[in-house]
C-alpha positions as CSV (number, residue, x, y, z in Angstrom):
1,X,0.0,0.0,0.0
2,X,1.4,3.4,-1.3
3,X,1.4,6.8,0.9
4,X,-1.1,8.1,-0.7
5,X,-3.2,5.3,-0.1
6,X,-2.2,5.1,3.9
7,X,-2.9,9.0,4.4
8,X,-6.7,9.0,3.6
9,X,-7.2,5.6,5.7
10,X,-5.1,6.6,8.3
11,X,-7.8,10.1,8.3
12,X,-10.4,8.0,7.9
13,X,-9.8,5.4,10.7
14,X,-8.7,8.6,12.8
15,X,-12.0,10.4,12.7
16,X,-14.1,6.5,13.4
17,X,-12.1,6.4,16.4
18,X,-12.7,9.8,17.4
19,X,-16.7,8.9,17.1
20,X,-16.3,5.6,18.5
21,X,-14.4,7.2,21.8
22,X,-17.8,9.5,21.8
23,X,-19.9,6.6,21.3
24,X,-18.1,4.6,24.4
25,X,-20.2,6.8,26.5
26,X,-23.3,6.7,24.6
27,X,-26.0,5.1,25.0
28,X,-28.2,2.9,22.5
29,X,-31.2,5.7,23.8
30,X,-29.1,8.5,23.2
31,X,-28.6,7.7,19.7
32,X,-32.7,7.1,19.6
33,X,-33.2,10.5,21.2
34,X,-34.4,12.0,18.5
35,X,-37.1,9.1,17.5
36,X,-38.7,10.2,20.7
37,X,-38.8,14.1,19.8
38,X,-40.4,14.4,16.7
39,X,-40.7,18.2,16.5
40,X,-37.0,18.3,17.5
41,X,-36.6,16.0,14.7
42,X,-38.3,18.1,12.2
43,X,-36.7,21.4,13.2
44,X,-33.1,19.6,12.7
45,X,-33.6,18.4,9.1
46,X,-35.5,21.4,8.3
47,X,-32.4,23.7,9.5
48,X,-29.6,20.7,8.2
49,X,-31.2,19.3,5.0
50,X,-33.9,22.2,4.1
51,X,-32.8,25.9,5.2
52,X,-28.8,25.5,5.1
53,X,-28.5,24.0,1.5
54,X,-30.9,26.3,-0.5
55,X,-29.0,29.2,1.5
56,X,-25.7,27.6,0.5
57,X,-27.2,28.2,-2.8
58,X,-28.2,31.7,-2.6
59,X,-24.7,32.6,-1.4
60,X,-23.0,30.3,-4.0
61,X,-25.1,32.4,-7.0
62,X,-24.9,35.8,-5.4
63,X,-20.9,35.4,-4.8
64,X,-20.6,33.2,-8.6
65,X,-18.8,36.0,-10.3
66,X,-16.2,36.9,-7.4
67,X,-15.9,33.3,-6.4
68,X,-13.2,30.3,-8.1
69,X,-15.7,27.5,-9.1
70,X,-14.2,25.1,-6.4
71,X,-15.0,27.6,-3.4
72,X,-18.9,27.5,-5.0
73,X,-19.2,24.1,-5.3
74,X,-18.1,23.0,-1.9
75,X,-19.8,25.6,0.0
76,X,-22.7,24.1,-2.0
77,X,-21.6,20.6,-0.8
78,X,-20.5,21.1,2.8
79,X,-24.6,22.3,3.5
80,X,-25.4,18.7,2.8
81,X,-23.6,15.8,4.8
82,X,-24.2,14.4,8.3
83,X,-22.6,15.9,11.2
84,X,-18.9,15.0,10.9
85,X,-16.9,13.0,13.6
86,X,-14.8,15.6,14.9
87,X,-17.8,17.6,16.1
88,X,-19.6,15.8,18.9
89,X,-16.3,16.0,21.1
90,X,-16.8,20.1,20.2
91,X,-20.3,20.5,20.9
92,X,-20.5,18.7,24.2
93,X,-17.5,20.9,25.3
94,X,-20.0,23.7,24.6
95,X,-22.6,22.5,26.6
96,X,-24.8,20.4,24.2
97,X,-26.7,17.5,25.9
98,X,-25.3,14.2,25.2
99,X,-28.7,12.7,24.0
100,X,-29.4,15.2,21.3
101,X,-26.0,15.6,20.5
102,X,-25.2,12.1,19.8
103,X,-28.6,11.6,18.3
104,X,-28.0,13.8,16.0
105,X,-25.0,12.4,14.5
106,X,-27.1,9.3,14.6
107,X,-29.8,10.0,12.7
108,X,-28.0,12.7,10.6
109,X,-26.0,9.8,8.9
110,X,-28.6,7.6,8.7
111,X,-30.6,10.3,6.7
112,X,-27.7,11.7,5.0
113,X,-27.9,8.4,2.8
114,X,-31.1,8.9,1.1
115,X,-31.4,12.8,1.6
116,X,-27.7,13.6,0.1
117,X,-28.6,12.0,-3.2
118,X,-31.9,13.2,-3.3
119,X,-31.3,17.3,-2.4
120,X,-28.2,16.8,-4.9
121,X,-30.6,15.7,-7.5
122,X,-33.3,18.7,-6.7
123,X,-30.4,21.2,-7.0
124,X,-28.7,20.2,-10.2
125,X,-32.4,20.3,-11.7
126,X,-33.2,24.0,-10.0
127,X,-29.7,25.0,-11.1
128,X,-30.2,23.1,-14.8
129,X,-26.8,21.3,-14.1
130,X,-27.7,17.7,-13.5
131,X,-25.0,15.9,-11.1
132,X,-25.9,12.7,-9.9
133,X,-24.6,10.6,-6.8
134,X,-25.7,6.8,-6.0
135,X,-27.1,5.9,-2.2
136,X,-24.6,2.9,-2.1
137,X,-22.0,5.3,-2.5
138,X,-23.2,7.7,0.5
139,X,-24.3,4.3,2.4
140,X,-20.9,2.9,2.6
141,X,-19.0,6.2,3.9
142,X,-21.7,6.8,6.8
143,X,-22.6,3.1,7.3
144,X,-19.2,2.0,7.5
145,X,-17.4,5.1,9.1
146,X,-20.4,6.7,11.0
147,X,-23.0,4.2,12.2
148,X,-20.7,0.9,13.1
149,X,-18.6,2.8,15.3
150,X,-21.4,4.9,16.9
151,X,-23.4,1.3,17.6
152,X,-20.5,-0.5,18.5
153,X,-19.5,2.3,21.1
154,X,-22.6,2.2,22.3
155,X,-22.9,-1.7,22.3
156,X,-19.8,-2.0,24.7
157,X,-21.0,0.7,27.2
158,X,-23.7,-1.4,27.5
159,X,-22.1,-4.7,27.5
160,X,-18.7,-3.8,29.1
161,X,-18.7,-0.8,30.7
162,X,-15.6,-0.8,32.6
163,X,-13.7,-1.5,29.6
164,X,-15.2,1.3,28.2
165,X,-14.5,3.9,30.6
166,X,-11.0,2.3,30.6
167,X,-10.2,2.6,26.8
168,X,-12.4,5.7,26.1
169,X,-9.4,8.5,27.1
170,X,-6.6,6.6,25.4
171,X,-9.1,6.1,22.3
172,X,-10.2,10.0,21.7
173,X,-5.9,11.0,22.4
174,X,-4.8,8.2,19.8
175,X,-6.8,9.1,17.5
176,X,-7.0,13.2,17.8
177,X,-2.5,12.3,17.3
178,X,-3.2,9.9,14.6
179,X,-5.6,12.5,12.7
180,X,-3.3,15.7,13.5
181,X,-0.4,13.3,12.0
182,X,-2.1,12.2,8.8
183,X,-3.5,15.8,7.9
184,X,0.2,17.2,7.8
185,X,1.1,16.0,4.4
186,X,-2.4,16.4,3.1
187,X,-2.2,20.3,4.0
188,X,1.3,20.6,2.9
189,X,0.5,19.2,-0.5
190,X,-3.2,21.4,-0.7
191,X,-1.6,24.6,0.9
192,X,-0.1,26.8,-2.2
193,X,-3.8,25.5,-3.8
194,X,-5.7,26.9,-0.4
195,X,-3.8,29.8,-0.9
196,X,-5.0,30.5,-4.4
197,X,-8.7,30.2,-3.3
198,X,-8.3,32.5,-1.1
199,X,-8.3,36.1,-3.2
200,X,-11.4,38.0,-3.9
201,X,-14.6,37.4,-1.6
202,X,-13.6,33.6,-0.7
203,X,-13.0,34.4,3.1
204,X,-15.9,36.7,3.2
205,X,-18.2,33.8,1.6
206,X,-17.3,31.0,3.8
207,X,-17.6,33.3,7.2
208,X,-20.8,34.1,6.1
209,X,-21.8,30.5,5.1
210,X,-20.5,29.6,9.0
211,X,-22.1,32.3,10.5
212,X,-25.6,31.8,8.5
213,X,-25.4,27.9,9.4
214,X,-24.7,29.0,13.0
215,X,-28.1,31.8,12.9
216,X,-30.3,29.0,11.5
217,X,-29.6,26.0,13.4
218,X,-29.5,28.6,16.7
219,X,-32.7,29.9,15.7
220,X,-34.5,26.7,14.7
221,X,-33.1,25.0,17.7
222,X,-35.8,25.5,20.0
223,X,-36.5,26.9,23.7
224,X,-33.6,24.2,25.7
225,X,-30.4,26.7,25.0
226,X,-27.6,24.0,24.7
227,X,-30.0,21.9,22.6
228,X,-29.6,25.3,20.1
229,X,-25.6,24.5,20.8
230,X,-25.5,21.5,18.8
231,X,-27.6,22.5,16.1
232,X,-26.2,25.5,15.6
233,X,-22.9,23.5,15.4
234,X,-24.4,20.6,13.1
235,X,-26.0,22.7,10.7
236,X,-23.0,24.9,9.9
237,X,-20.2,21.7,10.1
238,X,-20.5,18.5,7.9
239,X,-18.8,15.8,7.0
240,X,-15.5,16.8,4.5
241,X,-15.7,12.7,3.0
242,X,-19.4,13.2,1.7
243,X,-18.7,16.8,0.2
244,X,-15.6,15.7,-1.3
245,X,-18.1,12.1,-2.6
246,X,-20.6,14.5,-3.9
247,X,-17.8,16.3,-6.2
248,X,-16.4,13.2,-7.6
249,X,-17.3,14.2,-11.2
250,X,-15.7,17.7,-10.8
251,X,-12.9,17.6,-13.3
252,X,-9.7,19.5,-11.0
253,X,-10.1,17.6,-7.9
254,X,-7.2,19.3,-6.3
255,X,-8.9,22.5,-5.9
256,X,-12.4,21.1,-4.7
257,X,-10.2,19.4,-1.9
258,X,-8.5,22.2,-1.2
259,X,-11.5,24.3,-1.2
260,X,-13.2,21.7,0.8
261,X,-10.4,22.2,3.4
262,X,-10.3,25.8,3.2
263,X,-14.2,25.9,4.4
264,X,-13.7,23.5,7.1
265,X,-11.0,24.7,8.8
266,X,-12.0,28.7,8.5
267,X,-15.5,27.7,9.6
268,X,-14.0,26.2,12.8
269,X,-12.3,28.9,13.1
270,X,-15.4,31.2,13.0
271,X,-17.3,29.4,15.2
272,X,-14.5,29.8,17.8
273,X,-16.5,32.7,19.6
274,X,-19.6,30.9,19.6
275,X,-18.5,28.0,21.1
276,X,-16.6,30.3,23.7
277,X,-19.9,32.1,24.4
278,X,-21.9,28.7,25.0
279,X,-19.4,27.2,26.9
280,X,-19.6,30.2,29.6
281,X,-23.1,30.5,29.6
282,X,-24.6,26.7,28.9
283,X,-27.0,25.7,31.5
284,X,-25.7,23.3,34.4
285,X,-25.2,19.7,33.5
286,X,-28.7,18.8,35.9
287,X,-30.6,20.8,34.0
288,X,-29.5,19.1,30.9
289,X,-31.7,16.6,29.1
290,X,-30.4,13.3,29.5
């Protein structure tokens, strides 16, 4: 096996293991949470699936003439995918409930597999550019690298719970190394490309995409305050993998990684103060839904 095919495994098997050290303190409820909350349901697809993707859009077609192709598209394609690995850890910091948060990367990749393909296939028709994407091909990045390793966190809670609390800490450092480890030459090899995007309005766009993914999931999030934290969170942060799947047919790959890239790491950036702000003022963990 080459080094460029160990990189994007070793991310890959990184970010599982970050969600699977997550998952070791789940429960098998918690990831049904949101089977029991139906109007909490509906207001997170409508902000995650609905509102955030036709804005994503709007932003995409008002900025078309400032903006390199690459930066459209994945703007575009980072409104549609599940909640990505690296965020549960993030939103719990801020105060998010474990139950909704973890139910929501739950049912977010479960959904993500038929409502990916299917919002891709409304837009290319609204936008009279026609991209298609199979389910098998969404199905076997969430099932395999999302939902296994949230279930089988959850299964050894419940089965073995010491040896979960035992292995959960080593788990989430090993893999946070691996992942910081394997990214290096990725971001070496896209950096002089990130650096082209970045002239004309392509910070401006992305901040705002953050930002407007932060005001709808924050508003659509309800009355429970940290339940708005994760939302806010999920609906402005998705999964890298299922963008990057979604562009497979775009002809200079490079760029709509590095683009991809480019609006995941300045949108964690902008949601730094946010995240700040909840943490301080997030109710106390009694208060919390469980």
């Amino acid at each position: 096996m080459t080094w460029a095919q160990l990189i994007p495994l070793a991310i890959t098997l990184s970010m599982a293991g970050l969600l699977l050290s997550v998952a070791l303190e789940t429960r098998f409820g918690d990831l049904l949470h949101l089977l029991r909350r139906p109007s909490l349901l509906l207001r997170s697809v409508l902000a995650m699936n609905v509102v955030m993707p036709l804005f994503a859009v709007a932003l995409g077609l008002a900025f078309v003439q400032q903006l390199e192709h690459a930066v459209v598209v994945s703007l575009m394609a980072m409104s549609l995918g599940p909640v990505p690995p690296i965020l549960p850890g993030k939103e719990l910091k801020a105060g998010g409930p474990r139950a909704y948060t973890m139910g929501l990367v739950f049912v977010s990749a479960a959904l993500s597999i038929v409502l990916v393909p299917a919002m891709i296939a409304l837009l290319g028709h609204v936008l009279d550019k026609p991209v298609q994407i199979s389910m098998g091909s969404i199905a076997r990045i969430v099932a395999t690298w999302m939902l296994l390793p949230l279930l089988l966190g959850a299964l050894v809670r419940h089965a073995a719970p010491a040896l979960a609390q035992h292995v959960v800490r080593p788990l989430a450092i090993a893999s946070g190394a691996l992942l910081a480890l394997a990214c290096i030459p990725v971001l070496l090899q896209v950096w002089p490309k990130m650096l082209s995007l970045l002239g004309h309005f392509t910070l401006v766009a992305i901040i705002v995409f953050t930002l407007a993914g932060l005001a709808i999931g924050h508003l659509l999030g309800g009355p429970d305050p940290d339940e708005r934290t994760v939302l806010a969170l999920s609906t402005c942060t998705r999964h890298p993998a299922v963008a990057i799947a979604v562009l497979h047919a775009e002809p200079d790959r490079a760029s709509v990684l590095a683009a991809v890239l480019l609006v995941l790491l300045v949108g964690g950036i902008a949601t730094g103060p946010y995240v700040k702000w909840r943490a301080g003022s997030h109710a106390p963990a009694g208060s919390r839904h469980a």
